[in-house]
Phi, psi and omega in degrees: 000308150323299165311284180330313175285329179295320183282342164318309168271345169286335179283322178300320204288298193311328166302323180307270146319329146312283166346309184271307202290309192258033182263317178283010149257010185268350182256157184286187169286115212295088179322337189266006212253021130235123187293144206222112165259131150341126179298313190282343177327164170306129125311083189257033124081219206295309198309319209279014196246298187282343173232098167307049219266020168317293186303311172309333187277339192268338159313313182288336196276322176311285188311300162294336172296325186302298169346266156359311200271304190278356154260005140311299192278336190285305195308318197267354160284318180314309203289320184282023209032034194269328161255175166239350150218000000 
């Protein structure tokens, strides 16, 4: 009777996990989820393994375009009086 209940839930679990695996192949793919280099970059081999700094740069690049964007809207809420400090 127990082998019946374990492999019930070892089939449940597995319904389970499939389900999900494929409801998370239905969102696209992540631009930051492969480090994307320059064709002439450096290549540094074993370092970019223990430092990613591909990723690190497109993250900073990400982070700052937000930044950017939001001193855009602030500057341009000034001019229309819309903020107030």
């Amino acid at each position: 009777m127990i082998d019946f209940i374990i492999k019930s839930l070892n089939y449940i679990i597995a319904g389970v996990g499939a389900a999900f695996t494929w409801l998370l192949n239905l969102l696209p793919n992540s631009p930051f989820a492969t480090p994307a280099a320059p064709p002439n970059s450096v290549n540094l081999g074993w370092l970019t393994w223990f430092i990613p700094f591909p990723t690190m740069f497109l993250h900073l690049v990400a982070v700052v375009g937000a930044i950017a964007v939001y001193y855009v809207i602030r500057v341009a809420a000034r001019w229309l009086k819309v903020a107030r400090s």
